[in-house]
Each structure stands twice: as structure tokens, then as C-alpha cells.
N, C-alpha and C positions, 0 to 999 in steps of 0.2 A: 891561860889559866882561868878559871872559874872565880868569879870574886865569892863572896862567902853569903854575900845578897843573895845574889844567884841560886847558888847551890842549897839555899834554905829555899830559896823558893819552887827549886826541881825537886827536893827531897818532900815539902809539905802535903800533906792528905788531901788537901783541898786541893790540890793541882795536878794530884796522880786520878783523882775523881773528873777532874774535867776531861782530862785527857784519852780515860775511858770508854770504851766504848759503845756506843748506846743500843741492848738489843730490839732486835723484829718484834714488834706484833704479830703475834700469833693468832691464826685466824680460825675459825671454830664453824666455816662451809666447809660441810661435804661434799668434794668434788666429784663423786664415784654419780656417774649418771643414772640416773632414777629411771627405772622401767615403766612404762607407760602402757604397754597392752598388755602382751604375757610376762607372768614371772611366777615362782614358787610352784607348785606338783600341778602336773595334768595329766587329767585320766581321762582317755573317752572310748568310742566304737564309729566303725565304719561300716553300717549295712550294704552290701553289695551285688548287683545285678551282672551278672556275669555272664560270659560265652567264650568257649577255647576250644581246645583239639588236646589227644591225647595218646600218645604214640609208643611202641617197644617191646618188650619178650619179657618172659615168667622171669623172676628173679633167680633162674639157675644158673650156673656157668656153663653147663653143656650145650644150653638153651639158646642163648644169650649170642645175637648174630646169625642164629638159623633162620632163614625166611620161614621154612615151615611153622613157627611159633610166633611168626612178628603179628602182631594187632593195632589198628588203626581207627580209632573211633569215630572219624568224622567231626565235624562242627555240630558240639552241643553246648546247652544253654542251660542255667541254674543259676546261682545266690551262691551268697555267702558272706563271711561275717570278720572284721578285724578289730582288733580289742588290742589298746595299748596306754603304758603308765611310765609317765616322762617326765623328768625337769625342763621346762623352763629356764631355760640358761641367759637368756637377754631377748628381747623382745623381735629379734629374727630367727632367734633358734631354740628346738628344744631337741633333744636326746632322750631316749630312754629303752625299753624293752617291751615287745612285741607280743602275739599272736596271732592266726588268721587258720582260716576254715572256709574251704567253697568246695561244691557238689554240682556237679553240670552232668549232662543226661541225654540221650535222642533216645529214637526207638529203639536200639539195639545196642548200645552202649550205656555204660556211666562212668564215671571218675568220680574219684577224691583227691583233694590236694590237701595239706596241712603244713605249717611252719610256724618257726618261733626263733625271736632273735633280737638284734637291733632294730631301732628303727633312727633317723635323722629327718629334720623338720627344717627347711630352712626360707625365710624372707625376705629373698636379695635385693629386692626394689623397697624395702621400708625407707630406709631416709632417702633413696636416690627417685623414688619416682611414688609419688602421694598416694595416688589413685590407684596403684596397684602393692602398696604396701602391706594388703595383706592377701597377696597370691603367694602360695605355698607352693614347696617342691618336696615331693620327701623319697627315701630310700630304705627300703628295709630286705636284711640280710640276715642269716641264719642257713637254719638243718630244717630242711623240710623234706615232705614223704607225698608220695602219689602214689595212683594205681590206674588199674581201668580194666573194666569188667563185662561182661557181655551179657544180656539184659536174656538172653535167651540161647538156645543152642548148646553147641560143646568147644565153641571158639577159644585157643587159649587167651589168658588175659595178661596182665603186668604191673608190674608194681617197682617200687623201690623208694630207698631212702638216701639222700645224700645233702642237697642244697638248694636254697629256695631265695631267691630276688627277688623285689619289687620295686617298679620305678613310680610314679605317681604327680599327679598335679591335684592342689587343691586353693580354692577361693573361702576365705573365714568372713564371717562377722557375727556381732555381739547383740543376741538376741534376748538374754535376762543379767542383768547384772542384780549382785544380792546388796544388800543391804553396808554390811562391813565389808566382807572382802571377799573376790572372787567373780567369777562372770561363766556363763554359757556361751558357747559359740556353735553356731551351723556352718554347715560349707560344704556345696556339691564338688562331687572328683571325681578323674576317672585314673586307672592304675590299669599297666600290665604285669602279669607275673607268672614266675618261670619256676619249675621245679625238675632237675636234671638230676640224673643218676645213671651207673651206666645200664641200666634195662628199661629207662622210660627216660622219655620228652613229653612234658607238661606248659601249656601254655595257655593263660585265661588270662580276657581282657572286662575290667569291671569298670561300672558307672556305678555309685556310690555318693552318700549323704554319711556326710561325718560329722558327729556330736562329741562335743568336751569341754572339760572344768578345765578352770585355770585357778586355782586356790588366790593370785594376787593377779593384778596390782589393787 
């Protein structure tokens, strides 16, 4: 049994107080890791020096598998241009939405390509390898459209629209950084890209100079 000492002394405020338990400090670092190169909106363009081949039938279905209509352009040479507006998702990757435009040519042929879509940005060797932290890769997928035309004659030509890939490497660095916030970046690349449909095969390889903001860090 409890003596009555006791139990005044389990039942008193000052002793239910000690007994208490004492909370955490609460700590007021933000643990969420601070981006250091890219982060917040980027916009830039990719001017490009290009060369591909360009292959297929009129876009008819009667057409379409005739050798008599099939046209083959040979290896021709042209430009062309890619424009895209992206988040900054962490300082190895950015995501956003695309466009692109190239025009290749010989003497007797020309093409068009055009697409629009996603594109993916990414910098697998930032924490793992220093020196190459800022080698890029990227990928851009969508609906893209081709053709290809005969510069002369009564050759038929071809066209279509269906889907457009691009695989790509690119080397960044930081040529103007602004005042509060934000930076320019260069960086030479080269990219293949593909435009398939079923009445053309579209294939151009580009060397390219890519310009972009990065609104932070």
C-alpha cells in the first residue's frame, strides 16, 4: 500500500512536471537541396548545320509501295533551327516543349522536316564525375512532317506526317551571368533526327550551337 507521503507526492504538480516529457528543438534548416547551376524557366534555340537523306512515295494509298512512284534524294545538306521552353527541374534535368525546322537540298532534290513535342535534358555525370558535369544528353519526341521534292523534272515526290525523334549530345557553359538572377549558356552539339511516316523516311544528322536562359539560380 501507498503511504499517504507517497501518494501526495505522485499526485503533486511539481512532480507530474518533472516527469514530463521534454520536447525537440525544432530546427528552422531547410533541408531540400539548393540548386546550384540550373533551376526556374529555360528558353533557348539550337542553330543547326545539317546533312541527311530522304526517301518514299506520294502520300496516296494506291501509290504508296509502287516502285514506279518511289523517290530517293540522295545525300543533301542544309540548316536548320530548334527552339525550345523548359523547366528546370534540378540541376541535371530539364523537361519542357519543343520545336524544330531543317531544309537540306542537292541539285536535284530538297526536303523539309518539321516537329514539335517533348523534349528531356538530362546531366548524368553532375555529382558523379566533375569535369563532365555539364555534358548533356537530351531526347525530343513528338508529330513531325516531311517531304521531299525534285528541284527539277516531273519526278514524283513525297511527303507525310506522322512522328519525329531526336537523339542528341550537348557540352553547356556559362558565358553571362546577369546581375540578380539568371545566366546564359553556350554549348556545341550534334543530334540525329528521324521523321517516319508510312510514305517517307527522313533522316538528318546536325552539328549545332545551342543558346539558353536559365531564369535561376
Amino acid at each position: 500500500m501507498l503511504t499517504s507521503a507517497a501518494l501526495a507526492t505522485f499526485l503533486s504538480p511539481s512532480a507530474r512536471a518533472d516527469a514530463s516529457v521534454t520536447p525537440l528543438p525544432v530546427s528552422n534548416v531547410d533541408a531540400t537541396p539548393k540548386a546550384e547551376t540550373r533551376s526556374g524557366l529555360l528558353v533557348g534555340a539550337t542553330g543547326l548545320f545539317a546533312a541527311g537523306t530522304a526517301a518514299g512515295y506520294p502520300n496516296q494509298a494506291a501509290e504508296i509501295g509502287d516502285p514506279a512512284y518511289y523517290g530517293a534524294g540522295g545525300v543533301m545538306g542544309g540548316g536548320g533551327v530548334n527552339a525550345f521552353v523548359m523547366a528546370a527541374l534540378a540541376d541535371a534535368f530539364n523537361f519542357g516543349l519543343w520545336f524544330g525546322y531543317t531544309v537540306i537540298q542537292n541539285n536535284d532534290w530538297s526536303s523539309e522536316g518539321l516537329g514539335g513535342g517533348f523534349r528531356l535534358e538530362a546531366f548524368p555525370f553532375y555529382s558523379l564525375v566533375p569535369r563532365l558535369r555539364d555534358l548533356g544528353f537530351f531526347g525530343q519526341f513528338g508529330i513531325g512532317s516531311a517531304n521531299l521534292e525534285p528541284e527539277h523534272g516531273t519526278y514524283p515526290g513525297s511527303d507525310g506526317v506522322q512522328s519525329y525523334i531526336s537523339l542528341g549530345v550537348f557540352y553547356e557553359w556559362t558565358f553571362l551571368k546577369m546581375k540578380k538572377h539568371g545566366h546564359f549558356t553556350l554549348a556545341p552539339s550534334l543530334e540525329w533526327d528521324y521523321v517516319f511516316a508510312r510514305s517517307i523516311d527522313r533522316h538528318t544528322a546536325g552539328l549545332g550551337l545551342r543558346v539558353a536562359f536559365y531564369s535561376g539560380p
